[in-house]
C-alpha positions as CSV (number, residue, x, y, z in Angstrom):
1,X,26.7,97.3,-35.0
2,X,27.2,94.8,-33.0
3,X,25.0,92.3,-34.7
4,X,27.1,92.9,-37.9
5,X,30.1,92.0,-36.2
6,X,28.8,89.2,-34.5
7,X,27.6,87.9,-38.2
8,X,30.8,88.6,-39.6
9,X,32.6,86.4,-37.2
10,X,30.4,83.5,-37.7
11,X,31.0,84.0,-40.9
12,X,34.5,83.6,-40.3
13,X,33.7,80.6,-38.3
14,X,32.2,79.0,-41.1
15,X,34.6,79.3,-43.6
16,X,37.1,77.8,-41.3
17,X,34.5,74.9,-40.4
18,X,34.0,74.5,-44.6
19,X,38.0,75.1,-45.0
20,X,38.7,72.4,-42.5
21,X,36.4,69.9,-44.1
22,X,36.7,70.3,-47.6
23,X,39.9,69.9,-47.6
24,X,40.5,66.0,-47.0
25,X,37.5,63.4,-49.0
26,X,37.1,59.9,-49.5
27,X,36.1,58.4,-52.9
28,X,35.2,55.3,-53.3
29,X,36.6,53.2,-56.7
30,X,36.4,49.5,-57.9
31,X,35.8,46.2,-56.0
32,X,37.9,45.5,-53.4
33,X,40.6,43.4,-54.6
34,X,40.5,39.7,-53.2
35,X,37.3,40.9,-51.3
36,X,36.1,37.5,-49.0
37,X,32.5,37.3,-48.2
38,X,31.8,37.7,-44.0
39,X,28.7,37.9,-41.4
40,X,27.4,40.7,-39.1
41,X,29.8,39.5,-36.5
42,X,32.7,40.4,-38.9
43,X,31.5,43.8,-39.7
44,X,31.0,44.1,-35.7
45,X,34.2,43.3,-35.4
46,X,36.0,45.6,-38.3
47,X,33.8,48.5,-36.5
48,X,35.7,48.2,-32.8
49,X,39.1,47.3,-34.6
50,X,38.9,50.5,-36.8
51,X,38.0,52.2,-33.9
52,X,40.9,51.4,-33.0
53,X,43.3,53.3,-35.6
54,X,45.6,55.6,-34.7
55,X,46.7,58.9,-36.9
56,X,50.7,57.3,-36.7
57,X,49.7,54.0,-37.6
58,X,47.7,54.8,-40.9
59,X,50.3,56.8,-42.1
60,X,53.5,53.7,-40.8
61,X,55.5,53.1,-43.7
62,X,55.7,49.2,-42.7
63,X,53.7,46.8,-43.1
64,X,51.8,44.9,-40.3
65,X,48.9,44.6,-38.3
66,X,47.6,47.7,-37.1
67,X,44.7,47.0,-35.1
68,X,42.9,43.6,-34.6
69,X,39.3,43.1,-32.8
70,X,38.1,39.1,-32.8
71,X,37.5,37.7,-36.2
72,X,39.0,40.9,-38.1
73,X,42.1,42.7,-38.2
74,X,43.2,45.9,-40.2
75,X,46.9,45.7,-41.9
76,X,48.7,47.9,-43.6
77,X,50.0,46.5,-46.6
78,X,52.9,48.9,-47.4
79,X,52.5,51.7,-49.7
80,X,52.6,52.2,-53.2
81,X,52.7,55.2,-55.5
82,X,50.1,56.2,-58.3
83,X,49.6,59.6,-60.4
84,X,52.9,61.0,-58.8
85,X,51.8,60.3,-55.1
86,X,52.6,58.2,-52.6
87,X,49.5,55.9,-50.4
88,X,49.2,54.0,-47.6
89,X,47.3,50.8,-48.8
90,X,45.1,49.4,-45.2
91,X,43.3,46.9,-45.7
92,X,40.2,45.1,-43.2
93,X,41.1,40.7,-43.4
94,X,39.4,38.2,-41.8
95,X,41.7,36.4,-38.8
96,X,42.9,33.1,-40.0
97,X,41.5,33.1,-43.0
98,X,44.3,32.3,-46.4
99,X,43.7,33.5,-49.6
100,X,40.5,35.8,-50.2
101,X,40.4,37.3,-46.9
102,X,39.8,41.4,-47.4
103,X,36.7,42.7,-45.8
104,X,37.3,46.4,-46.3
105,X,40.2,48.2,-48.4
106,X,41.1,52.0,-47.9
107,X,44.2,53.4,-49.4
108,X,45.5,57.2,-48.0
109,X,47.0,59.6,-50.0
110,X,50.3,61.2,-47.9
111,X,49.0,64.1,-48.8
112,X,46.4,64.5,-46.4
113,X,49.4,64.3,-43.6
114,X,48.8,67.1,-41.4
115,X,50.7,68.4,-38.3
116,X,47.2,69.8,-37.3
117,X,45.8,67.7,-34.0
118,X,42.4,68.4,-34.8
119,X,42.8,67.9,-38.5
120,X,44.6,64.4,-37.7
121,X,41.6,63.5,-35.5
122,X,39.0,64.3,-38.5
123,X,41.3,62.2,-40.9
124,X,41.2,59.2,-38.4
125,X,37.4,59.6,-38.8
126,X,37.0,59.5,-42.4
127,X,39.6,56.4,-42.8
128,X,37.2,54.7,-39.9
129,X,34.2,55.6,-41.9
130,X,35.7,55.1,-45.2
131,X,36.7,51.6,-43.8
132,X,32.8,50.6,-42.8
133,X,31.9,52.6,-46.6
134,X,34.1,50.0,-48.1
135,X,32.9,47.0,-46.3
136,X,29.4,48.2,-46.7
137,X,29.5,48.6,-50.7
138,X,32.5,45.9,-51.5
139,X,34.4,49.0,-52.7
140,X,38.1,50.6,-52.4
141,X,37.8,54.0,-50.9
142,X,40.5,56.7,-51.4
143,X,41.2,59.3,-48.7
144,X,42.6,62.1,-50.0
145,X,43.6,66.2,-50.3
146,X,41.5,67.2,-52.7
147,X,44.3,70.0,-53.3
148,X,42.1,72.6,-51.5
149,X,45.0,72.6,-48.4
150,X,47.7,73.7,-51.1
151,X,45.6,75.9,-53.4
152,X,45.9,73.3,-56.3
């Protein structure tokens, strides 16, 4: 009996960990737009300033720097709304660089707001990982609820 209920909670655990998870995604689109060539010591740098992000600041409403690290900084650009919602448009630039200077571009969907702590922490990792995704490939990523959280 007590294996059974031991299984069952795991089970439980699971779901919640799956839940949790599945909820927020990142999907990466077109070419960044006015993407800038860089070097290893840009993307070294992009790394430690995304590292950097905070939940507040990737969700500010402003726009402005966010986090700078060196060569690279990350700003948010303002937001912008698309298919009846509302994004937070970040993008990686190199430092004193005019004109073509994006390294890395991730827009966030408000939807993925959360008043969770744990689930705030998670997003903060996918936008840093969907930040390195996007320099790595020359892409736009989207972070997003996939509509999971709401039952859509």
């Amino acid at each position: 009996m007590k294996t059974n209920n031991i299984l069952l909670l795991f089970l439980v655990v699971l779901i919640s960990i799956n839940y949790t998870l599945a909820v927020v995604v990142s999907q990466q689109g077109g070419n960044i737009p006015n993407g800038s060539a860089s070097n290893n010591r840009n993307k070294k740098d992009l790394q430690s300033a995304a590292n950097d992000l905070q939940y507040a600041n990737i969700f500010k409403n402003g726009a402005g720097t966010i986090a700078n690290e060196g060569t690279v900084r990350i700003d948010m650009q303002g937001t912008f709304s698309s298919g009846g919602q509302k994004w937070h448009n970040l993008q990686g630039q190199l430092n004193g660089v005019k004109g073509k200077s994006t390294i890395a571009h991730v827009q966030v969907a408000e939807n993925a707001m959360t008043d969770n702590k744990a689930q705030q922490n998670a997003l903060v990792t996918m936008v840093i990982n969907a930040m390195m995704d996007s320099y790595t490939s020359g892409k736009t990523y989207s972070v997003l609820d996939n509509g999971a959280r709401n039952g859509l």
